[in-house]
C-alpha positions in Angstrom: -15.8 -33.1 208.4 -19.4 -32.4 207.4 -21.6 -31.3 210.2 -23.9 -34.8 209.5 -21.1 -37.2 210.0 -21.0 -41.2 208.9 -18.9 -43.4 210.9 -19.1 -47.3 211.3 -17.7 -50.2 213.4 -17.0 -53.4 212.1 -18.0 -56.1 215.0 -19.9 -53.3 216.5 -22.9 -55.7 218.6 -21.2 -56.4 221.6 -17.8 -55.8 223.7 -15.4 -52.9 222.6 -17.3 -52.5 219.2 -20.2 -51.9 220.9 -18.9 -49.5 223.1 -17.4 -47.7 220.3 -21.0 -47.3 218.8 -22.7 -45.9 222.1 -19.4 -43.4 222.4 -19.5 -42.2 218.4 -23.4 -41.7 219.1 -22.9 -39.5 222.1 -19.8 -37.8 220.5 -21.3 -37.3 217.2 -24.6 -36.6 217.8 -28.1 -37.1 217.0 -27.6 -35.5 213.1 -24.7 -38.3 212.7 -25.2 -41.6 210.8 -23.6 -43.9 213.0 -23.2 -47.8 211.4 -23.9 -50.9 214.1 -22.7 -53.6 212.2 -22.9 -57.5 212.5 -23.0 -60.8 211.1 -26.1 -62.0 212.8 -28.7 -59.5 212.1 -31.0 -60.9 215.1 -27.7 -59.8 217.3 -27.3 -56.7 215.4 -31.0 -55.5 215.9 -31.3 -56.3 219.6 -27.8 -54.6 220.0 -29.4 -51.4 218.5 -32.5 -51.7 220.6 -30.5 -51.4 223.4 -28.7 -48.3 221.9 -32.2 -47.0 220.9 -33.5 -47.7 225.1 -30.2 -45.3 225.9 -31.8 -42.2 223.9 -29.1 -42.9 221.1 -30.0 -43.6 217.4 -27.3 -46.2 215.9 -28.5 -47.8 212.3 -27.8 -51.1 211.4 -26.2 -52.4 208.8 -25.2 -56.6 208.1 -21.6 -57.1 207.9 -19.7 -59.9 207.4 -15.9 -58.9 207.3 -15.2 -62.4 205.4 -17.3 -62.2 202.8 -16.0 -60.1 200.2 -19.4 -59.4 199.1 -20.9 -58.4 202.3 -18.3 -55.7 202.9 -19.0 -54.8 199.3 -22.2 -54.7 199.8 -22.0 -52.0 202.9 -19.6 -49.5 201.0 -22.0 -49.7 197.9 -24.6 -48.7 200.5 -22.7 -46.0 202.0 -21.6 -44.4 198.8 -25.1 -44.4 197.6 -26.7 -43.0 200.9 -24.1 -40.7 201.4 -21.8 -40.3 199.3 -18.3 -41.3 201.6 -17.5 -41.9 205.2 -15.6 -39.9 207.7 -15.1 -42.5 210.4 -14.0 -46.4 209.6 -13.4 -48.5 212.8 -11.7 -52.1 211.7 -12.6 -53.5 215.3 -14.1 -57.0 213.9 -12.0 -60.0 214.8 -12.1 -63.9 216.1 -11.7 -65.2 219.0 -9.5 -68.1 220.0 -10.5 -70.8 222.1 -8.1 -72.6 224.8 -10.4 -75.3 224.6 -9.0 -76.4 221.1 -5.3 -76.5 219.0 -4.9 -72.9 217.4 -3.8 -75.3 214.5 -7.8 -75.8 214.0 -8.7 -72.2 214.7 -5.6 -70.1 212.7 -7.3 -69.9 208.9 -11.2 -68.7 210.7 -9.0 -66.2 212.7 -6.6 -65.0 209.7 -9.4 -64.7 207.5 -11.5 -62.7 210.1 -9.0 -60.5 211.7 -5.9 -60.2 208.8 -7.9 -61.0 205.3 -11.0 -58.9 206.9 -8.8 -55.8 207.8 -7.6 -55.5 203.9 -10.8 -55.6 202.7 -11.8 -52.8 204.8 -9.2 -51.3 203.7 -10.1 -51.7 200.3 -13.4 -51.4 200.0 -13.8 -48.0 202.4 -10.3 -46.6 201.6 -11.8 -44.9 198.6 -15.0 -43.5 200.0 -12.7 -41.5 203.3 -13.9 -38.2 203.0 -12.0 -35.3 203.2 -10.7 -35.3 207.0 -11.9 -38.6 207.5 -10.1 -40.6 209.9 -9.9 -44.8 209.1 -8.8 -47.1 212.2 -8.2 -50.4 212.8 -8.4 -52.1 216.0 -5.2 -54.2 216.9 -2.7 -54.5 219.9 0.5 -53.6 221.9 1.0 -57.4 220.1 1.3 -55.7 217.0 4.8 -54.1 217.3 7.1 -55.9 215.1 9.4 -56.4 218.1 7.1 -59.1 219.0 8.7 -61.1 216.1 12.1 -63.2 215.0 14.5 -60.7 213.7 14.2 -63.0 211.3 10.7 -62.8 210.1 11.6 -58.7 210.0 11.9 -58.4 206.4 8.3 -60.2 205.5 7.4 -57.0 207.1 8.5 -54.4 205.3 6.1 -51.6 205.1 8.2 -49.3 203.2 7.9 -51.8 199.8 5.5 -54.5 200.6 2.1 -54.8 199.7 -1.6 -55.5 201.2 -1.4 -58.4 198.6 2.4 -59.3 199.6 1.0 -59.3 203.7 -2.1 -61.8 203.0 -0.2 -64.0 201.0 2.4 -64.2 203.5 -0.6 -64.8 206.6 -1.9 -67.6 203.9 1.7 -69.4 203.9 1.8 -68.7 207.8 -1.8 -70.2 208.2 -0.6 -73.5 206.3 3.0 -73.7 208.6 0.1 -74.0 211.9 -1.5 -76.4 210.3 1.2 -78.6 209.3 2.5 -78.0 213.1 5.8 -76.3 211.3 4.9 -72.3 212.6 7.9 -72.8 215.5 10.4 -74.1 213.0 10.0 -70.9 210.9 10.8 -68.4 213.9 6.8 -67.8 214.0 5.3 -67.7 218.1 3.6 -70.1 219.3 0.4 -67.6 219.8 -1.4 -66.9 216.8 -2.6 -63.6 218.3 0.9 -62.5 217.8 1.9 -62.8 214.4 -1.4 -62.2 213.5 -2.0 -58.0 215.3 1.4 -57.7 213.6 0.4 -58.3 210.1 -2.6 -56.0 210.8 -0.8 -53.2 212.1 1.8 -54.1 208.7 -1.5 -53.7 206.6 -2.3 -50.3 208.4 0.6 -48.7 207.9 0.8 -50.1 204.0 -2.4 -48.7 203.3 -1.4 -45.4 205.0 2.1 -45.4 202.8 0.2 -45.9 199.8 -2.3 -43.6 200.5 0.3 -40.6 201.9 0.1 -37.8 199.5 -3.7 -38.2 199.5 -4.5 -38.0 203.0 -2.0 -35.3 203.4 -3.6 -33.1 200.8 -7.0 -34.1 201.8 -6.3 -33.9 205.7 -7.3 -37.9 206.3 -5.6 -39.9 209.1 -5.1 -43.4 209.5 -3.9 -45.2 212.0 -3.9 -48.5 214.6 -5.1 -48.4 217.8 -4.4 -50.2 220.4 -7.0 -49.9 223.3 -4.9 -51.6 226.1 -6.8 -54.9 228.2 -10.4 -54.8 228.2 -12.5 -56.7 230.3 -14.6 -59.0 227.5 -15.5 -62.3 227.3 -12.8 -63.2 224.2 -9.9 -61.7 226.5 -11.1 -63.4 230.6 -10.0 -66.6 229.0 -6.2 -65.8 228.7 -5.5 -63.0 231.2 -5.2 -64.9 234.7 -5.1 -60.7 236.5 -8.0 -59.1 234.9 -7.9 -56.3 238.2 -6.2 -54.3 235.6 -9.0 -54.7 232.9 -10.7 -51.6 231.7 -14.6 -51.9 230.8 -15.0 -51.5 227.2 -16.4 -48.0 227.6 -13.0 -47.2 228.9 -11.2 -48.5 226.3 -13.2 -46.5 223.7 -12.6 -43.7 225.2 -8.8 -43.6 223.4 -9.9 -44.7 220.1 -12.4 -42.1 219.8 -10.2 -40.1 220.5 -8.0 -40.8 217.8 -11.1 -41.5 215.5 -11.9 -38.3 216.2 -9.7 -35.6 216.5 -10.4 -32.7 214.7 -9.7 -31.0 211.3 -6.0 -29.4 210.9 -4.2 -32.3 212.8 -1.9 -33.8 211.1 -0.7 -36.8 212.9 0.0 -40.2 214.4 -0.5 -40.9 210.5 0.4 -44.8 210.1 0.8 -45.6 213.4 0.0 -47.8 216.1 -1.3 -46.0 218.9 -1.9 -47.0 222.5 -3.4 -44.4 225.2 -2.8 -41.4 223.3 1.0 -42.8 222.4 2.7 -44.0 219.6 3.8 -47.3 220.3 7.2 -48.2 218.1 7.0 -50.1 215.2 10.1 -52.2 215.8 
């Protein structure tokens, strides 16, 4: 990687996003371009002021990971500032309320965390510098284990597509609305079926992108960071004792974000403390 590094976090103003931001500033240092990003820009700017108070020097940048032209918009910005990335954290995603029927809540949340992974995927997958290393954020949910045997072969990584995987998270997002999810072997969480079809998308983009990255030394993976102690996970975790702050939980996906030149794997993975976590 160049010695003046560019990294960015999607959903980077608060929780586990944030936390990635103060640990790529302290691991990157002061030379590095380091990308706070947000969809309220009054969030985003008092999030970097409190970066700024720490010593650290994050810069800001508005995201919105379901607007196509607002991720458009930041890789346009990084190509023309400098010229590629080396470090693309997908960490972005909805929350779910208790409060109300996932039915209401499933097409925000699919479009955030499933539609808003591909188009990171597709609009930062060309600017990965050589050595570059893209993440996205998902779960332990995400094995396809988690899943009918019967939904197995929407899954297939080996010959689907990112199109194929949207597509079919459109279809699931009008089976929880018609109240018909169950009847199609689909969980009754949302959360599941959805960190699936992002880990799915991970490892598509890292098949179709295989030679390249080999060649050019790029990884990609899915990370897992384990249970962290944030306001979008208290709500369904009864035991939070075992919660990790999210400085904690950065502390493994930077470390995967980060490791060094000459490494050659996890490549398409799903990774959890330092481990690959199977697929199925």
């Amino acid at each position: 990687m160049p010695l003046n590094k560019v990294a960015l976090v999607s959903g980077s103003n608060q929780g586990l996003g944030f936390a990635l931001i103060e640990a790529l500033c302290n691991n990157l240092g002061p030379d590095a371009s380091v990308y706070l990003t947000a969809r309220d820009p009054a969030r985003g700017a008092e999030a970097v002021r409190q970066l700024r108070r720490r010593g650290l020097s994050p810069l800001f940048h508005l995201l919105d990971v379901i607007d196509d032209a607002s991720v458009a918009a930041l890789a346009e910005s990084i190509r023309a500032r400098h010229g590629g990335v080396d470090i693309v954290i997908s960490n972005a995603a909805a929350r779910i309320s208790r409060d109300r029927p996932q039915a209401e809540q499933v097409a925000l949340f699919v479009n955030t965390n499933n539609h808003g992974t591909c188009r990171m995927i597709r609009a930062f997958g060309p600017l990965l510098r050589d050595n570059a290393r893209f993440l996205v954020v998902a779960s332990a949910f995400g094995s396809l284990r988690n899943l009918s045997p019967d939904l197995h072969g929407k899954f297939d990584v080996k010959t689907r597509s990112l199109e194929d995987i949207e597509q079919l998270m459109d279809d699931y997002v009008g089976l929880v609305e018609a109240g018909q999810a169950a009847a199609h072997y689909w969980p009754e969480w949302i959360n599941v079926a959805s960190k699936v079809a992002q880990v799915a998308s991970t490892k598509i983009m890292a098949r179709l992108m295989r030679a390249e990255a080999s060649r050019r030394g790029i990884l990609i993976n899915a990370a897992c960071p384990g249970l962290v102690d944030t306001d979008a996970s208290r709500p369904w975790f009864e035991d939070m004792s075992a919660a990790q702050s999210p400085l904690q939980a950065a502390e493994d996906v930077i470390w995967l974000a980060t490791l060094p030149p000459g490494t050659n794997g996890p490549y398409g993975e799903l990774v959890q403390h330092r481990k690959i976590l199977p697929w199925l």
